[in-house]
C-alpha positions as semicolon CSV with decimal commas, in nm:
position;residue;x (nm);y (nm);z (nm)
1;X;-3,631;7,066;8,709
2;X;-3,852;6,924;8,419
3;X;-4,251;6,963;8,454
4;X;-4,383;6,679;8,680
5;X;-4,556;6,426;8,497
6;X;-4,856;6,244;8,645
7;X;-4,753;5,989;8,864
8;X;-4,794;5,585;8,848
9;X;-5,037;5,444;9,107
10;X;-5,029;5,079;9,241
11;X;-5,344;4,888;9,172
12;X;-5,415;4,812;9,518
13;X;-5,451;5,179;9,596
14;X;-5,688;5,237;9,322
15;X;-5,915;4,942;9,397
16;X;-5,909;5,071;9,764
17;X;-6,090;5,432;9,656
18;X;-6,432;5,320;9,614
19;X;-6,650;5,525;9,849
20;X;-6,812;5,833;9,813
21;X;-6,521;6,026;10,013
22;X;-6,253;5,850;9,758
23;X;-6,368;5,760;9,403
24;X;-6,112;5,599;9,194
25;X;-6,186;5,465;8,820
26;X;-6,011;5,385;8,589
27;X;-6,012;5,355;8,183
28;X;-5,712;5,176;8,046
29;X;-5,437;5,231;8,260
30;X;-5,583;5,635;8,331
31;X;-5,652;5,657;8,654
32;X;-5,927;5,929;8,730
33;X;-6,019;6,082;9,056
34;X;-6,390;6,173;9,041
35;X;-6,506;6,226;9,372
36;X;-6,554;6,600;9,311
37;X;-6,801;6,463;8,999
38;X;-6,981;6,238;9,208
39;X;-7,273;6,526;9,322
40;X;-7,319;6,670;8,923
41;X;-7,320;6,319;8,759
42;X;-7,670;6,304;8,627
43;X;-7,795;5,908;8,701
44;X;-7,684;6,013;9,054
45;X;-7,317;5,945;9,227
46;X;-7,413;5,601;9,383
47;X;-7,361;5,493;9,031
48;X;-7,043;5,566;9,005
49;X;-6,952;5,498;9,384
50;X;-7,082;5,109;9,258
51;X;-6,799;5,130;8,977
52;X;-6,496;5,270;9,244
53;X;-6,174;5,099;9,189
54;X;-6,256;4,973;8,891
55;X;-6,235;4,986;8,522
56;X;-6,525;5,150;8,326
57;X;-6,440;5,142;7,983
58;X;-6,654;4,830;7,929
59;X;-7,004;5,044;8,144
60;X;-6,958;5,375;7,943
61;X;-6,967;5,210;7,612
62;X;-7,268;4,967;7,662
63;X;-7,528;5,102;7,485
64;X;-7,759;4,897;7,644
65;X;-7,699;5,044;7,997
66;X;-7,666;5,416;7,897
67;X;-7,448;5,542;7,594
68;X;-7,201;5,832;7,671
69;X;-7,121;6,136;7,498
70;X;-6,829;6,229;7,357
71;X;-6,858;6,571;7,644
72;X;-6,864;6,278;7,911
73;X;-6,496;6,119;7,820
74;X;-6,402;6,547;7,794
75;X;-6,515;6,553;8,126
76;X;-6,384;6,234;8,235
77;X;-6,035;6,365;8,135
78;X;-6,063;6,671;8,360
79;X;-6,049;6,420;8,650
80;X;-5,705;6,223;8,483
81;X;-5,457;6,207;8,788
82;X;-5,253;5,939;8,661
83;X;-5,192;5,572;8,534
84;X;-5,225;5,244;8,706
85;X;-4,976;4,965;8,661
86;X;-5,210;4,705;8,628
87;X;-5,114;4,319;8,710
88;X;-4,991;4,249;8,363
89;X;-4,766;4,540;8,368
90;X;-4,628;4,522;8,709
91;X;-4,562;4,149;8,632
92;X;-4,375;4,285;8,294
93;X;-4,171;4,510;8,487
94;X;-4,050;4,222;8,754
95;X;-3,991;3,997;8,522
96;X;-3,762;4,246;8,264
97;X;-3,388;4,346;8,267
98;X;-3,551;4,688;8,207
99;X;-3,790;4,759;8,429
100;X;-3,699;5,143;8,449
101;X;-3,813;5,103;8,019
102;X;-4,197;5,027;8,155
103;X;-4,245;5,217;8,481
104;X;-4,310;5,481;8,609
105;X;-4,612;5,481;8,273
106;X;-4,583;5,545;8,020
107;X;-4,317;5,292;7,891
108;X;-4,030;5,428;7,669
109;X;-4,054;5,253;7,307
110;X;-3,821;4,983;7,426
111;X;-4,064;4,887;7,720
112;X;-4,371;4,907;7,537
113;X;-4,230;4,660;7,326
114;X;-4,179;4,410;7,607
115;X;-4,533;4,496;7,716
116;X;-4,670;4,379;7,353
117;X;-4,493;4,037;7,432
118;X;-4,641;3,955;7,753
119;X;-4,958;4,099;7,593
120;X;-4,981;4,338;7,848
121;X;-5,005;4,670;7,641
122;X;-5,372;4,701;7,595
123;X;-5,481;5,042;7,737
124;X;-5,138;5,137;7,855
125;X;-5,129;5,491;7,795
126;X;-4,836;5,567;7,532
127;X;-4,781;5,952;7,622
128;X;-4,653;6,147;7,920
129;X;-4,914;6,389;8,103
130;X;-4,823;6,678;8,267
131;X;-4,987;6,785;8,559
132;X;-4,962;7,122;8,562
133;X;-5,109;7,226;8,224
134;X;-5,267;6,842;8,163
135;X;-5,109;6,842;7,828
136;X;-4,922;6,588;7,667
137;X;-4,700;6,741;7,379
138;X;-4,659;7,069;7,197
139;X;-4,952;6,947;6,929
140;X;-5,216;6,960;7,217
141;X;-5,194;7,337;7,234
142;X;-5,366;7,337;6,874
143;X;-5,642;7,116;6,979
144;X;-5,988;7,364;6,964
145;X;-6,107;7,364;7,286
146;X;-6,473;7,335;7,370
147;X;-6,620;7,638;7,556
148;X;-6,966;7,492;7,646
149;X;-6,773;7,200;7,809
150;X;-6,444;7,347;7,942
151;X;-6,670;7,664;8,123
152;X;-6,875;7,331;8,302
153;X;-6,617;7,185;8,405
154;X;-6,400;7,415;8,551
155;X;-6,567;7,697;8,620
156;X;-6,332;7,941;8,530
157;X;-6,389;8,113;8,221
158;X;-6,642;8,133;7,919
159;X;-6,457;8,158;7,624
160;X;-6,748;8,307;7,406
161;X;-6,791;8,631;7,680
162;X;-6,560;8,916;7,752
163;X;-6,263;8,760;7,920
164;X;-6,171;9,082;8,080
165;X;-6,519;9,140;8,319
166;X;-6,503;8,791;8,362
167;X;-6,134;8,756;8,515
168;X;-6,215;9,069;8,761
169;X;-6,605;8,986;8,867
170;X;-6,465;8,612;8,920
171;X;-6,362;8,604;9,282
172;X;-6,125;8,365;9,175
173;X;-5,871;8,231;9,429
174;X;-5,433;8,316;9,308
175;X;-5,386;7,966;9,390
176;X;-5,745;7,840;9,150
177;X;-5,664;8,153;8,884
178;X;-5,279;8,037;8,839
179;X;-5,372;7,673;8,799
180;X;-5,617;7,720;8,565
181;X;-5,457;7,975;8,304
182;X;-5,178;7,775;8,260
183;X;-5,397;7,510;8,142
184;X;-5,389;7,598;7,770
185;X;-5,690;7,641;7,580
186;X;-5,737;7,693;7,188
187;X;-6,049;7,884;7,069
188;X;-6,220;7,829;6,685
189;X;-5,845;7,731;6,545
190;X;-5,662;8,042;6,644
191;X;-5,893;8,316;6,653
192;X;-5,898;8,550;6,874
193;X;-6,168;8,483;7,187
194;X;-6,298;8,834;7,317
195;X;-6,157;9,010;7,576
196;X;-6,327;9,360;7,629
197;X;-6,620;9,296;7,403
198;X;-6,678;9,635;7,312
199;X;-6,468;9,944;7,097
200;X;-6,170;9,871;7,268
201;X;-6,130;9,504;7,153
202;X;-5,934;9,602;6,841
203;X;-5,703;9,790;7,053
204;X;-5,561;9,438;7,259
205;X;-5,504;9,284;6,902
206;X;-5,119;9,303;6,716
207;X;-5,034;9,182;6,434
208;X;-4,673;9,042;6,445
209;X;-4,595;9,341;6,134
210;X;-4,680;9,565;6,356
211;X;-4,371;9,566;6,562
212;X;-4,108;9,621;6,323
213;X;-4,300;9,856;6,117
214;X;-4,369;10,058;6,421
215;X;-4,047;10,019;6,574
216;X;-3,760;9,978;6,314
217;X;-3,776;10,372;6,205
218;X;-3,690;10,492;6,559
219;X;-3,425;10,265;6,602
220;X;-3,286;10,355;6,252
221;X;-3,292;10,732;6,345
222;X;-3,196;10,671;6,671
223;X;-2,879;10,500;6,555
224;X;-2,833;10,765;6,270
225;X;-2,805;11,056;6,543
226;X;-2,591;10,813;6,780
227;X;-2,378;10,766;6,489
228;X;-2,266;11,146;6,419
229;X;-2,226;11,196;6,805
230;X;-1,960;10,941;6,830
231;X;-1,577;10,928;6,711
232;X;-1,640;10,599;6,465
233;X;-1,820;10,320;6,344
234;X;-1,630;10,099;6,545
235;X;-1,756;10,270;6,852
236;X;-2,105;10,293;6,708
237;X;-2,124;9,883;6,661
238;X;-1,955;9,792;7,012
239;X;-2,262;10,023;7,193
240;X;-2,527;9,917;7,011
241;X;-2,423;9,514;7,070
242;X;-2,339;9,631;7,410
243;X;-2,704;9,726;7,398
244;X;-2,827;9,404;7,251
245;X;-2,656;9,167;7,456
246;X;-2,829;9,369;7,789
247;X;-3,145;9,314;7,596
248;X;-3,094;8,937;7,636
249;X;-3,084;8,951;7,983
250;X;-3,327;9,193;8,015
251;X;-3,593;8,954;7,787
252;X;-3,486;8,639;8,082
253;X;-3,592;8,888;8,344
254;X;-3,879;9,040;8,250
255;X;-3,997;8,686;8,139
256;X;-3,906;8,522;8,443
257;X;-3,948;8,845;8,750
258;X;-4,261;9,004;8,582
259;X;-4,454;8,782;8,358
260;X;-4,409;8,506;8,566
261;X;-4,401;8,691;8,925
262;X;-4,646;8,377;9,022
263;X;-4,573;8,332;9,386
264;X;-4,582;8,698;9,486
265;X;-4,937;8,801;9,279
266;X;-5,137;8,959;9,529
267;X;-5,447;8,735;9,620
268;X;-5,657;8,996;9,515
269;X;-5,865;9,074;9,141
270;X;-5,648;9,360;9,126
271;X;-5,329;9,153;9,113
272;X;-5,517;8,876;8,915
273;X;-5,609;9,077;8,612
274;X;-5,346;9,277;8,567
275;X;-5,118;8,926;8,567
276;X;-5,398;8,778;8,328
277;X;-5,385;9,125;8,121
278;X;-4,976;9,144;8,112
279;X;-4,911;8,750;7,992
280;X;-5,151;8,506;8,209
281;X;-5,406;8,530;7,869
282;X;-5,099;8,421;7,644
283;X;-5,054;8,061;7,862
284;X;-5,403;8,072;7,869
285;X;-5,472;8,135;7,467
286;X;-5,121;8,049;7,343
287;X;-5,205;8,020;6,974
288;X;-5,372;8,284;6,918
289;X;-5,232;8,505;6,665
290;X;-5,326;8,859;6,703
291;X;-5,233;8,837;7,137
292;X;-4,886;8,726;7,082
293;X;-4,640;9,039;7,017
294;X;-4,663;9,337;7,241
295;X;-4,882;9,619;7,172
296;X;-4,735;9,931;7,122
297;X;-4,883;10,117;7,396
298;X;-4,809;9,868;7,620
299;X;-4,439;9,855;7,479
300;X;-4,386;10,255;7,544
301;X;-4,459;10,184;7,893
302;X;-4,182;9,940;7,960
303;X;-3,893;10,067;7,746
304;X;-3,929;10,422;7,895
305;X;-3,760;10,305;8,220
306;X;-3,464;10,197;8,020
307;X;-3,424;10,511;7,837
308;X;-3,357;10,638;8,147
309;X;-3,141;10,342;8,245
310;X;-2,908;10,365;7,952
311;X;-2,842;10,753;7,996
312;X;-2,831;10,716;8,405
313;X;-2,524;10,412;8,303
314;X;-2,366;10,577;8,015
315;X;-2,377;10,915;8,152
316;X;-2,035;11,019;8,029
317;X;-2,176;11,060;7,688
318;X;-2,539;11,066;7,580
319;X;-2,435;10,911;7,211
320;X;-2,325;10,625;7,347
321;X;-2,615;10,582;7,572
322;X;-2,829;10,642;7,271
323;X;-2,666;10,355;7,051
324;X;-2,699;10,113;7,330
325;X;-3,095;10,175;7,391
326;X;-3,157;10,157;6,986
327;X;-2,953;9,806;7,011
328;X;-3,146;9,711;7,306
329;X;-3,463;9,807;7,129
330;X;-3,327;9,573;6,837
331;X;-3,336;9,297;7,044
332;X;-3,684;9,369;7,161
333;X;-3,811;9,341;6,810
334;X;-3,607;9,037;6,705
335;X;-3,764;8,907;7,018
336;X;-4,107;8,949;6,925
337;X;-4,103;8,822;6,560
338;X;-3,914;8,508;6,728
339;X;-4,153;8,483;6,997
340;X;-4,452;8,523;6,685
341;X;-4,263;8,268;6,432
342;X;-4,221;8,026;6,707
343;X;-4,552;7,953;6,764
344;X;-4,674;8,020;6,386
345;X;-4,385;7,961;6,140
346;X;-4,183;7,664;6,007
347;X;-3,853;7,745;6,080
348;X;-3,496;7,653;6,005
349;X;-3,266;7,366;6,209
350;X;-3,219;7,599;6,495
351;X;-3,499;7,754;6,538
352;X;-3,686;7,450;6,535
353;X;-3,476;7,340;6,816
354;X;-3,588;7,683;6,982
355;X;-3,981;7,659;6,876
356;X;-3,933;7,319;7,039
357;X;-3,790;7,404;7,402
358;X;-3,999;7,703;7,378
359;X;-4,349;7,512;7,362
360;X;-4,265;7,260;7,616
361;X;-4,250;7,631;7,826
362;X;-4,610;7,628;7,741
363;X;-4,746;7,245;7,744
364;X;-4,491;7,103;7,993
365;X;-4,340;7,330;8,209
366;X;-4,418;7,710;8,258
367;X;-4,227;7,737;8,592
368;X;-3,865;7,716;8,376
369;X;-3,769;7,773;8,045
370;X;-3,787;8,180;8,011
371;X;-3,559;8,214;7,706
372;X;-3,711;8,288;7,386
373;X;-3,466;8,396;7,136
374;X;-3,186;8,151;7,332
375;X;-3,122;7,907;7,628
376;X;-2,791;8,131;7,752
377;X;-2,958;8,282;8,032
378;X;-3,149;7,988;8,144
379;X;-2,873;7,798;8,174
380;X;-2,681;8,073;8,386
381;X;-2,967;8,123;8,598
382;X;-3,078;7,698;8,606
383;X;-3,401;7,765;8,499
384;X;-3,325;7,556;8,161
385;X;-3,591;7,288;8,059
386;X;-3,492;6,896;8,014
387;X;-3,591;6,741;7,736
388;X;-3,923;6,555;7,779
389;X;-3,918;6,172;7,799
390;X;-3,982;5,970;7,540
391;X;-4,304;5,765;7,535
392;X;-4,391;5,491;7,313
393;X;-4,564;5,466;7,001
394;X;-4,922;5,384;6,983
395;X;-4,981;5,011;6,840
């Protein structure tokens, strides 16, 4: 199933939530549910409650009244539930051959166009929204996020403090915690926000070099030795792809039954920061560089149950065992440099096919979609992402 998008709302519904219970506005055709602002809105939430239902683009930008910061329409967009299909566009849509081209919002390219016509386009929003991260498209992951504003707001984390102290003093909520670190933020264009805060901080950063310098030697001896233990070459190659093609399937289950073991984290801050420490601060700080591959340390820990796996399967002779675990290992590291280059690199035809089903994991839809280096196992397993719709062009 493809991330949900935020949903189309009939005009009559939105002019309908204008009390202090229910607070509608809109900007455009953005619909925003504010009622939870309503109490923190500094000229007071009877204001606003005056404005329910209705459109305030033309209020926030009278100067006269009160001018608005550029942090209010940051809030504002905290509060974005969906779009409205005002008159104009509902009229559009009865009157087309088309109509599936204009609603649900946003309109495909062909539907926008029809819009224009009937000049009903003006502040029709031209770009899906997903509701579970409340991004739009792959290029919103790079957008620097402010921490001043997002910490207000949401009340989750500070980017500029130790994440770490933060994530386990929090008393956050599994259901609050998982909905708000797989909202993506970006911190000062990629670097690195701090975690512990103290020595240790160097110690949760990898560069993506790391991993094949650290890595590729063992798996080069390891093959060497597997080599003189067995009859051929021939034998030598079929274990060790043996071993690589378990290594896909291992990479769609970790991803998918450990990284992603959402539903069953224990509601507890034990639970929560050891899913925020394992890959809940990659959704949460996709793009940044040095938090992307797996740390050594943290790598030793998870391949040492397969060493014992390979031997416990191939028990009949310990070379062969050997050669598959080195070309399991290989996959592992190809892994990580694809994960790394994904989110980093420019990439060749297929790849970029890859980078691009693998970011919509991140902006669109982080409950499919666990292949990195392929979509094989996805589409075994029907956990395989659809592509996102196409939205119209901004006039």
């Amino acid at each position: 199933m493809p991330g949900r998008t935020l949903p189309t709302i009939l005009q009559v519904d939105v002019e309908s939530r204008n009390t202090s219970k229910s607070c509608y506005v809109t900007r455009g055709t953005k619909v925003y549910d504010i009622t939870p602002f309503l109490d923190d809105h500094p000229g007071g939430g009877d204001l606003i409650v005056e404005y329910g239902g209705r459109d305030i683009s033309e209020i926030m930008g009278d100067e006269i009244s009160h001018t608005h910061s550029e942090a209010a329409y940051e809030i504002l967009d905290d509060y974005l539930i969906g779009f409205v299909a005002t008159d104009p566009v509902m009229e559009t849509a009865t009157e087309s051959q088309h109509p599936m081209n204009i609603l649900p919002l946003p309109p495909s390219k062909a539907g926008m166009a029809e819009l224009e016509a009937n000049g009903a386009a003006n502040g029709v929003a031209t770009k899906p929204l997903y509701a579970n991260t409340g991004l739009s498209s792959a290029e919103d992951l790079s957008v620097e996020t402010d921490p001043h504003s997002d910490y207000r707001t949401h009340k989750f984390l500070d980017l500029n403090r130790p994440l770490l102290l933060q994530v386990w003093n929090g008393g956050f909520s599994r259901e609050f915690y998982l909905e708000q670190v797989h909202r993506p933020r970006h911190y000062k264009g990629g670097e690195s926000a701090p975690l512990f805060g103290n020595f240790l901080e160097p110690l949760s950063k990898t560069a993506w070099w790391v991993v094949p310098m650290v890595w590729l030697p063992p798996v080069s001896y390891g093959t060497f030795v597997a080599y003189r233990g067995l009859a051929n070459f021939t034998q030598l190659v079929t274990y060790w792809v043996i071993g690589l093609c378990i290594w896909t399937l291992v990479e769609y289950g970790l991803h998918r039954c450990l990284f992603h073991v959402d539903k069953y984290l224990p509601d507890n801050r034990v639970g929560i920061t050891g899913h925020f420490l394992l890959h809940g601060i990659h959704h949460y700080l996709p793009m940044d560089k040095l938090r992307l591959v797996m740390p050594p340390t943290l790598f030793i820990v998870l391949a040492a149950p397969f060493w014992k796996l390979a031997h416990a399967v191939f028990f009949y002779n310990w070379y062969a065992a050997t050669a598959v675990y080195c070309g399991g290992i290989f996959g592992y590291i190809c892994y990580d440099l694809t994960h790394y280059f994904l989110h980093h690199r420019t990439l060749p035809s297929y790849y970029r096919e890859l980078k691009k089903y693998h970011l919509q994991h991140h902006f669109a839809d982080y409950e499919n979609g666990f292949g990195v280096t392929s979509r094989f196992w996805d589409r075994v397993f029907g956990t395989e992402l659809l592509a996102p719709p196409k939205a119209a062009k901004a006039a």
